[in-house]
C-alpha positions, 0 to 999 in steps of 0.5 A, a space after each residue: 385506725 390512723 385517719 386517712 384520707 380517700 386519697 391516701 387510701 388510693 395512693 397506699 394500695 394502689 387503687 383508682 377513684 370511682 365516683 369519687 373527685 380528686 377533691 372529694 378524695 382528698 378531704 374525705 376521711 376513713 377512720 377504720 375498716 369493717 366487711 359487714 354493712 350492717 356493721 359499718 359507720 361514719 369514716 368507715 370503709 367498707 370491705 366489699 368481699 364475696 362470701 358463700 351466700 352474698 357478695 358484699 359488693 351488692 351491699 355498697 349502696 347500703 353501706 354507705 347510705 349508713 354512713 361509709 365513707 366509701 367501699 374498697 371494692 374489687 369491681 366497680 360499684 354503685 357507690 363511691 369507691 376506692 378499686 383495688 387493682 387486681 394486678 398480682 392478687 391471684 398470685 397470693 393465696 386467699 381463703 375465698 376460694 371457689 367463691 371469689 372465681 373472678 378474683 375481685 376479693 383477692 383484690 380487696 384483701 391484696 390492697 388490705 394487706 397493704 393498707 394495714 402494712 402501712 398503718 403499722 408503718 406510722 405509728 412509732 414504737 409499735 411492738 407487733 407480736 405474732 403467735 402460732 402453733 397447732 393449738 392454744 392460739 386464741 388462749 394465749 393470745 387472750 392471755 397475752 392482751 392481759 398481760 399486755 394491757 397494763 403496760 399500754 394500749 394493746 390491740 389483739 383480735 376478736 375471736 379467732 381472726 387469723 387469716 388474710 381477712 383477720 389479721 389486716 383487719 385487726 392491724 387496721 385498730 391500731 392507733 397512735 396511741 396503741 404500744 402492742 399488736 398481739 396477732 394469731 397467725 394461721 396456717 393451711 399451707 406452705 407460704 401462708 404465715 410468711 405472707 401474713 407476716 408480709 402484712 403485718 410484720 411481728 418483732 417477737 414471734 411465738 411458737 406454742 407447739 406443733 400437733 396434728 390439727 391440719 395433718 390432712 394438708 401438711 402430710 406431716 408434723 414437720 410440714 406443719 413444723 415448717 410452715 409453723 416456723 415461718 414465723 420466726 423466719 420474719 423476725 427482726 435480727 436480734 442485735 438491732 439497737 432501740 428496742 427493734 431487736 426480733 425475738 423468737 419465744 420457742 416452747 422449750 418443752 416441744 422439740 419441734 418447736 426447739 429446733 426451730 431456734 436454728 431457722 431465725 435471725 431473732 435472739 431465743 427466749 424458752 417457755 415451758 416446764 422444763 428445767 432448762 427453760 429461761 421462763 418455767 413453771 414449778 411446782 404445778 398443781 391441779 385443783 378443779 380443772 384449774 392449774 397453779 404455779 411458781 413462774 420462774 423468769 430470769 428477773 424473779 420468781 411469783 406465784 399464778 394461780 389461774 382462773 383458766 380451765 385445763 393444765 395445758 393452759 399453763 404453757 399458753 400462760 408461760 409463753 405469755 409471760 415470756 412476751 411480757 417479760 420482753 415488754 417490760 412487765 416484771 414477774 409480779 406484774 405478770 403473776 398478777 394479771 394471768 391469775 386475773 385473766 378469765 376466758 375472752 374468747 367463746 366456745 373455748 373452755 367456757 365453764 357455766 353452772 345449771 342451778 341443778 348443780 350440772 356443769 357445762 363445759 364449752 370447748 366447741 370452737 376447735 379440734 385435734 388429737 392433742 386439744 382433745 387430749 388436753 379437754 378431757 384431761 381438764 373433764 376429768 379434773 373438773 368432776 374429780 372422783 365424786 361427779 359424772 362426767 360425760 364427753 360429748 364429741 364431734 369431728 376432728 376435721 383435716 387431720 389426715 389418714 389417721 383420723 379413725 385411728 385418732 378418733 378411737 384413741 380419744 374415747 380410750 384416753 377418756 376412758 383412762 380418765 375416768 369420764 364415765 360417758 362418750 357420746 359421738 356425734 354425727 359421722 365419725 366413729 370413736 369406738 364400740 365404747 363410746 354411744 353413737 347418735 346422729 346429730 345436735 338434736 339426737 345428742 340433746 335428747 339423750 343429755 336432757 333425759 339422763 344428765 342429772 345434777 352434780 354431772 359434768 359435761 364437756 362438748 368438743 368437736 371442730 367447729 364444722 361440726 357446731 356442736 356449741 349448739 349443744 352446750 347452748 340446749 343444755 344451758 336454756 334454763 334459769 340460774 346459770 353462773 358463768 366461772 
């Protein structure tokens, strides 16, 4: 983060001076942000937010016995402060919800909003780049922070951050010396990812798909197209001199995401496997879950072999190519960074090898029809003709009306594929040809006695349903190799 003064931080979001005077303010300093007070450190700011179980505006004192600088809290606290006005906060939407009933942490994530906007203001140069889509999010965006990288210093979330806590509080990393801000921007409502791209605005915007995940609240795949499209809708015009122009990376092989090129101002680049695409794949083969192929690009052509499991990691692949192009990497450059790239993210394909010989797919993070589609696809390629596999499901959660209708279909598409084991865990029903059990621990039970070596076994579900405790259960033994 810049350093700023308490000040400054005051004066940027709007927010009054509690135990704190004017002097103090002035020559106290914040060198970054962090909403855990078992995190925080000298020149923090802590983030005072309510949460299920806690309100972290009881835990202002701690944080600053451990060295904060001061709390950004939404009510006054027994520390020194700075307080967001809660004029306007109700007014944007917040992932707090029913936990935040008087507003306080809409408060604190409004005046976030505005101190990240500001940040991103002063630092020259900065190419912010938005990603979204109904799936492959954290992927790319890990792909595109290592594409990125050898270009300059680049800034992209831990984990899954993107929402109205996840993206000002990985804005607020950026430093002078940062050149790219990679963001994931989601969505569970109209207007969500317009506001996002208020806080943090984006240059080049990607668009991966548009699927099912979040049916339940979009009511269709063109409301979520709509909402998806909101992120092109920010760009920059494209024409604009010095590098400022927006540009819009549109999957090429989604027509949804196609048609989307009539709602932005930015000038278009196309990913996918098409042949009318401006950056393309050719030649893609499919070897052990993991995927080669020639990228082809208007500056030349060089051959990916990645490291990555599944085939549809090459399109997460293509539209980061197509970032990195704009940025200034030249095909090889790219070729060579996305075959080095290895998973950054947990739960989301992690392949680990038992000593036995079994191999653990954990792809626990997150569900859809078409992310199922894509995991059992890269299931069956891992055990190839010679290995057992097993698909051990949970829930695909808010996909709507059709959710028994999906869950079904996906233990036909496994059996279509050759995995010789579905196991449906907890509620939802996949079908009389998948093996119901009620829970984590009835699943582990069942995979401990009959799993035997040389078997592959891929755990999925969304992540309500924590069944990355499964994979967990069956990786407690000695001799594991992470690939």
């Amino acid at each position: 983060m810049i350093e700023m003064t308490l000040a400054e931080v005051a004066g940027v979001t709007g927010g009054t001076l509690h135990r704190l005077t004017e002097e103090q303010a002035a020559t106290t300093t914040v060198t970054g942000v962090e909403f855990d007070s078992r995190a925080v450190g000298p020149g923090g700011l802590f983030l005072a937010l309510p949460g299920e179980r806690v309100d972290g505006h009881d835990f202002a004192r701690g944080a600053v016995t451990r060295g904060a600088a001061a709390v950004l809290a939404g009510r006054e606290v027994d520390a020194p402060a700075v307080i967001a006005p809660q004029a306007g906060a109700r007014d944007a939407h917040t992932y707090l919800g029913s936990v935040d009933p008087d507003g306080y942490g809409a408060a604190v994530l409004g005046a976030l909003g505005r101190l990240a906007r500001h940040v991103l203001g002063a630092v020259p140069g900065l190419a912010v780049v938005g990603v979204t889509g109904s799936a492959g999010k954290t992927s790319t965006k890990d792909l595109l922070a290592a594409v990125l990288t050898p270009l300059g210093r680049t800034v992209a979330p831990p984990e899954s951050f993107n929402n109205e806590l996840g993206t000002p509080y990985t804005a607020l990393r950026v430093d002078a010396s940062t050149r790219h801000l990679v963001l994931e921007f989601s969505a569970r409502g109209a207007g969500h990812i317009a506001a996002l791209c208020a806080v943090a605005p984006p240059r080049i915007g990607v668009v991966l798909n548009v699927g099912s995940a979040h049916l339940g609240e979009f009511g269709s795949r063109a409301g979520i197209a709509a909402a998806k499209g909101e992120l092109v809708e920010a760009l920059p015009p494209g024409d604009l001199p010095g590098g400022r122009g927006g540009v819009a990376v549109l999957n090429a092989d989604d027509d949804l995401v196609l048609a989307m090129r009539s709602r932005t101002p930015a000038r278009v680049v196309t990913f996918g496997r098409s042949a009318t695409a401006d950056v393309r794949a050719e030649d893609v083969r499919l070897e052990a879950g993991r995927a080669s192929f020639r990228l082809v690009t208007p500056a030349g052509a060089a051959d990916v072999a990645l490291q990555l499991v599944g085939g549809h990691q090459v399109s997460n692949a293509l539209a980061a190519a197509a970032v990195a192009l704009e940025l200034g990497a030249g095909p090889e450059q790219i070729a060579a960074a996305l075959s080095a790239a290895t998973p950054a993210s947990r739960w989301r394909m992690e392949v680990t090898d038992r000593a036995d010989g079994v191999t653990v797919v954990n792809d626990a993070y997150n569900a859809n029809p078409e992310a199922m589609t894509a995991a059992i696809s890269a299931l069956a390629s891992v055990a190839g003709p010679d290995r057992r596999s097993w698909a051990v499901l949970g829930p695909m959660a808010e996909i709507g009306d059709g959710a028994a209708q999906a869950h079904a279909a996906t233990t036909r598409d496994a059996r279509a594929a050759g995995v010789g084991r579905v196991i449906a865990v907890g509620a939802p029903d996949y079908g009389p040809d998948a093996e119901h059990v009620d829970d984590v621990d009835a699943a582990l039970e069942l995979l401990r006695a009959e799993v035997g070596p040389g078997d592959v076994v891929l755990v999925k579900a969304s992540r309500s349903a924590g069944l990355e405790r499964v994979a967990a259960g069956l990786l407690q033994s000695e001799g594991l190799v992470r690939r």
